[in-house]
C-alpha positions as CSV (number, residue, x, y, z in Angstrom):
1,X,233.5,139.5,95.3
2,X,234.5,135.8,94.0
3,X,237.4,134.8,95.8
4,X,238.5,130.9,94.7
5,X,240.1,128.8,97.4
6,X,242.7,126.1,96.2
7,X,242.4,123.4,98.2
8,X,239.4,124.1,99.8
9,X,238.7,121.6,101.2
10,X,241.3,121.2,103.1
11,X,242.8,121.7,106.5
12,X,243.7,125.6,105.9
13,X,241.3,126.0,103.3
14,X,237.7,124.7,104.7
15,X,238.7,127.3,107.4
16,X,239.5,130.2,105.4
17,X,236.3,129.3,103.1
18,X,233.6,129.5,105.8
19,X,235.4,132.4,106.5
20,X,234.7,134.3,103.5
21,X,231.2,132.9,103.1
22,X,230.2,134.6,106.4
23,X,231.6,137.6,104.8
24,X,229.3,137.6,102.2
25,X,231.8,137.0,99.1
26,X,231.1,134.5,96.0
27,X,233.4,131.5,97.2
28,X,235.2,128.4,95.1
29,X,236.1,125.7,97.1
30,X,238.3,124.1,94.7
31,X,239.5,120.2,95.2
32,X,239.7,117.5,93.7
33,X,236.1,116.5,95.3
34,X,234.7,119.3,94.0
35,X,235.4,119.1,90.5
36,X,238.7,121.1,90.2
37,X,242.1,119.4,89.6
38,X,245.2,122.1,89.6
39,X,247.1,119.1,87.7
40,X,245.1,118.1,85.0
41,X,243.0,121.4,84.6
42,X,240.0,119.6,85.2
43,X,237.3,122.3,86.1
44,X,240.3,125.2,86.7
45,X,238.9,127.3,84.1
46,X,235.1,127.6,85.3
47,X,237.1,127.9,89.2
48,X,238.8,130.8,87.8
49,X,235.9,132.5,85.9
50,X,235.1,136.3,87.7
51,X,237.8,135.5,90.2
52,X,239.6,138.0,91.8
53,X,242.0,136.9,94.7
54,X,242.9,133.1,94.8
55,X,244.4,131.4,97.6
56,X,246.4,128.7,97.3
57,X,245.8,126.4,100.1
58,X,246.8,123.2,98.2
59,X,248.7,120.7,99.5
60,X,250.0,117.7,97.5
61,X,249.4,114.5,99.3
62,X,252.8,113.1,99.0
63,X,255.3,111.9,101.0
64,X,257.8,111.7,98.8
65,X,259.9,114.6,97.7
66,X,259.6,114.1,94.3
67,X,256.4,113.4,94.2
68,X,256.0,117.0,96.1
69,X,258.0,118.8,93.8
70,X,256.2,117.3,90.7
71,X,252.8,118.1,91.9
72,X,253.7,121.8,92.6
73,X,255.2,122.2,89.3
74,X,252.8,120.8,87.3
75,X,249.8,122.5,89.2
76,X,251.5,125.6,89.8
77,X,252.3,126.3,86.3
78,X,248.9,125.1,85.5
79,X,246.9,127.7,87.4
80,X,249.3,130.3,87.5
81,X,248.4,130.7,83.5
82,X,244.9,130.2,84.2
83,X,244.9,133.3,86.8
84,X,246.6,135.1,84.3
85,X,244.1,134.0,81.6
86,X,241.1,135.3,83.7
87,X,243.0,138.5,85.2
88,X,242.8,137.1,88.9
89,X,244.2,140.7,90.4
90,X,245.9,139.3,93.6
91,X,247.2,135.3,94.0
92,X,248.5,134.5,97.9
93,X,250.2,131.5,98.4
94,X,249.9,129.2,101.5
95,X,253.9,128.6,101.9
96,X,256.3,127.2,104.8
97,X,259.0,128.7,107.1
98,X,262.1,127.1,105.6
99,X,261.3,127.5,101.9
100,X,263.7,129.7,101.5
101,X,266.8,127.9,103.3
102,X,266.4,124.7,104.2
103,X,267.5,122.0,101.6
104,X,265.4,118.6,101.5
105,X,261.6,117.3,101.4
106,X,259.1,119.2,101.4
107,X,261.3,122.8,101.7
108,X,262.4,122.4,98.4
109,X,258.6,121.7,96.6
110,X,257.7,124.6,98.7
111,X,260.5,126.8,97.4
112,X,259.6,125.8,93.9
113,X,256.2,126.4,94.2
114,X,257.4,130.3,95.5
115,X,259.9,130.8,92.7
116,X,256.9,130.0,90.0
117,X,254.9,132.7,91.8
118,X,257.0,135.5,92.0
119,X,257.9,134.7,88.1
120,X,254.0,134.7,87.2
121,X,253.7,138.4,86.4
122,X,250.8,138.0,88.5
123,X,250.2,140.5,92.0
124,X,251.3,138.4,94.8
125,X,251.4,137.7,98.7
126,X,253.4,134.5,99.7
127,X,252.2,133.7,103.4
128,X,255.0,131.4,105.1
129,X,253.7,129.6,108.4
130,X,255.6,127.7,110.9
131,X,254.3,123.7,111.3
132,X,250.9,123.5,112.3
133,X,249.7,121.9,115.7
134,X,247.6,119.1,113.4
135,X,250.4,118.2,111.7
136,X,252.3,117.7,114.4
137,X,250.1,115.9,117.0
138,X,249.7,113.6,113.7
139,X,253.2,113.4,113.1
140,X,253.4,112.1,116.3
141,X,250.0,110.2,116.7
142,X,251.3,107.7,114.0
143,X,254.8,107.6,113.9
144,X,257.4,105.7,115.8
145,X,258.7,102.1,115.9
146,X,257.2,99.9,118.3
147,X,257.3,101.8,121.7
148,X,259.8,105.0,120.9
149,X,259.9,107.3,118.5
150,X,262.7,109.3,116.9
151,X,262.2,112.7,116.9
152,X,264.6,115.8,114.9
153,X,265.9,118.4,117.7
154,X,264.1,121.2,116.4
155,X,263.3,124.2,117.7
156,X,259.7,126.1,116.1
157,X,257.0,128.3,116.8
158,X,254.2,126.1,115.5
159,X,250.6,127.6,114.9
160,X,247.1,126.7,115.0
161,X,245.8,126.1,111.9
162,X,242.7,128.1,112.6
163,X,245.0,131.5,113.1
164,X,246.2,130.7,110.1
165,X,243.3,130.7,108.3
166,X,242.4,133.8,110.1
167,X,245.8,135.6,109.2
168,X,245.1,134.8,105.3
169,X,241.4,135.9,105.3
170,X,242.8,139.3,106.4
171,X,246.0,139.3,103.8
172,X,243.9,138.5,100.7
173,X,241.8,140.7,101.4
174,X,244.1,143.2,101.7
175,X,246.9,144.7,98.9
176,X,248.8,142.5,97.0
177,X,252.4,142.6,99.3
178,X,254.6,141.8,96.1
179,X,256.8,139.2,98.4
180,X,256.3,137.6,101.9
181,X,254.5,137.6,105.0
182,X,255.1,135.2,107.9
183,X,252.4,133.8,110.1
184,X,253.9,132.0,113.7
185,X,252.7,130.8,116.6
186,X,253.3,132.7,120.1
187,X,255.8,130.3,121.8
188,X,259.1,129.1,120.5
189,X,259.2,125.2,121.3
190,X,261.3,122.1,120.5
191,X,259.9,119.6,118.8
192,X,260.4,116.7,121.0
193,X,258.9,118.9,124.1
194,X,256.0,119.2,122.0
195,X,256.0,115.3,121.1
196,X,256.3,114.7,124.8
197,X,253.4,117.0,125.8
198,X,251.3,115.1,123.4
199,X,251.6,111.4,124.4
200,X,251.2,112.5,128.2
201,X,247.9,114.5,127.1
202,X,247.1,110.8,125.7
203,X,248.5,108.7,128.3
204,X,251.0,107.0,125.2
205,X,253.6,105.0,126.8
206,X,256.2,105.3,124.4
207,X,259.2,107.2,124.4
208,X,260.7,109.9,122.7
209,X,264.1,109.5,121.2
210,X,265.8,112.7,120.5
211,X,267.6,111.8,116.9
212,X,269.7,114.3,115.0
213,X,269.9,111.9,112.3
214,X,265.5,111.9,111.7
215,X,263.7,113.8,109.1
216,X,261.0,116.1,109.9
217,X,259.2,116.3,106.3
218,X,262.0,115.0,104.0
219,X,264.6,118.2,105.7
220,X,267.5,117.0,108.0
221,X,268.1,119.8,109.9
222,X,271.2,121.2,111.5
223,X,270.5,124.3,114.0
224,X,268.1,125.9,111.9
225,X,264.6,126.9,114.2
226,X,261.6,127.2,112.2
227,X,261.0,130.4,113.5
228,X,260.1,133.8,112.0
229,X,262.2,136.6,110.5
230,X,261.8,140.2,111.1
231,X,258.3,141.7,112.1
232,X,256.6,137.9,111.6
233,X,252.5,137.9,112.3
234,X,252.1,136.5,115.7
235,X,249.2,134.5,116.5
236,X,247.4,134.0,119.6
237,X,246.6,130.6,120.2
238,X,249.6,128.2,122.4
239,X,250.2,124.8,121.9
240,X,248.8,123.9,125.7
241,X,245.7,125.6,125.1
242,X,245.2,124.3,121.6
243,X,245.7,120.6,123.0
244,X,243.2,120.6,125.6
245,X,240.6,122.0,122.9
246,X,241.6,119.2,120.3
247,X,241.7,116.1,122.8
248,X,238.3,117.3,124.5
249,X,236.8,117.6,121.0
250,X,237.9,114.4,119.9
């Protein structure tokens, strides 16, 4: 079966390719490096040819709101028509805990991205995950000013990105769930714990500074955990166990 992987090049998506390929299925990694640009339409057609799930796994490369809201709009339009042009049978989107209620950054290009999908006409899964482990040991690898850094208060069951990838390999595969599934890691956290476990795995000197005031992806939050809903997907991997694999690998 061909299966195309938006963003496939990526974090999520390299993951969830090599996946499929050891599956046996027909795989499109498409990225920009490989020819296929969601924006433009560069390549999107051949991408889509014979396909019959896509994943979404893009992500925009942005740090501005704006900019994140722009790209999902133009490439989600974009390639929503072009499924629907080659009769892709099941599209799953690679979305974030928060979409749906959280008001700022990132949140709101996500949300955008989930209202073009369910208005595609097209079979759907939407696949919200809490904050990755990369994202935040990066977050915190290169942030800061000078020796502290100022960290939101927020609680969150982060996940590896590997279980993840795993958790979407099962759901496209499966039925089309015609609305959301949530993917979350096994611990609920605070995000300045977390920062702090990081920079003494690395033996940082600075300091954390817990600030209410900070954005965590473009979102000022206000008591709301990034945590999942009703009958969420629980992965297996902790944060601990996933830190000692990453700093010994690196």
């Amino acid at each position: 079966m061909k299966i195309t992987v938006i963003g496939g090049t990526g974090l999520v998506g390299r993951q969830l390719v090599e996946h499929l390929r050891k599956q046996g299925h027909e795989v499109v990694a498409a990225a920009r490096s490989t020819g296929v640009n969601v924006v433009t339409g560069e390549g999107l057609v051949e991408a889509m040819e014979g396909a019959r799930i896509v994943v979404d796994a893009s992500n925009s490369g942005y740090a501005r709101a704006d900019d994140m809201t722009q790209f999902f709009a133009a490439a989600g339009r974009r390639l929503l028509r072009a499924e629907r042009e080659a009769g892709v049978s099941h599209h799953v989107a690679l979305s974030a805990i928060g979409a749906n209620r959280l008001n700022g950054g990132y949140f709101v290009a996500k949300k955008l991205q989930e209202e073009l999908v369910r208005q595609s006409g097209l079979a759907f899964t939407i696949v919200r995950s809490t904050p990755f482990f990369e994202f935040i040991y990066k977050i915190v690898d290169a942030g800061g000013e000078g020796d502290t850094i100022r960290i939101p208060p927020v609680q969150m069951q982060p996940v590896a990105s590997a279980d993840v990838a795993a958790a979407l390999l099962d759901i496209a595969l499966d039925s089309p769930a015609g609305g959301v599934v949530e993917v979350i890691g096994p611990e609920r956290r605070s995000l300045p714990d977390l920062a702090l476990e990081i920079l003494t795995a690395n033996e940082d000197p600075r300091r954390i500074v817990v600030d209410p005031e900070a954005l965590y992806f473009g979102a000022r939050f206000e008591d709301e955990p990034l945590v999942g809903g009703e009958r969420p997907r629980m992965a297996p991997v902790d944060f601990e166990s996933w830190l000692r694999a990453w700093i010994a690998s690196a």
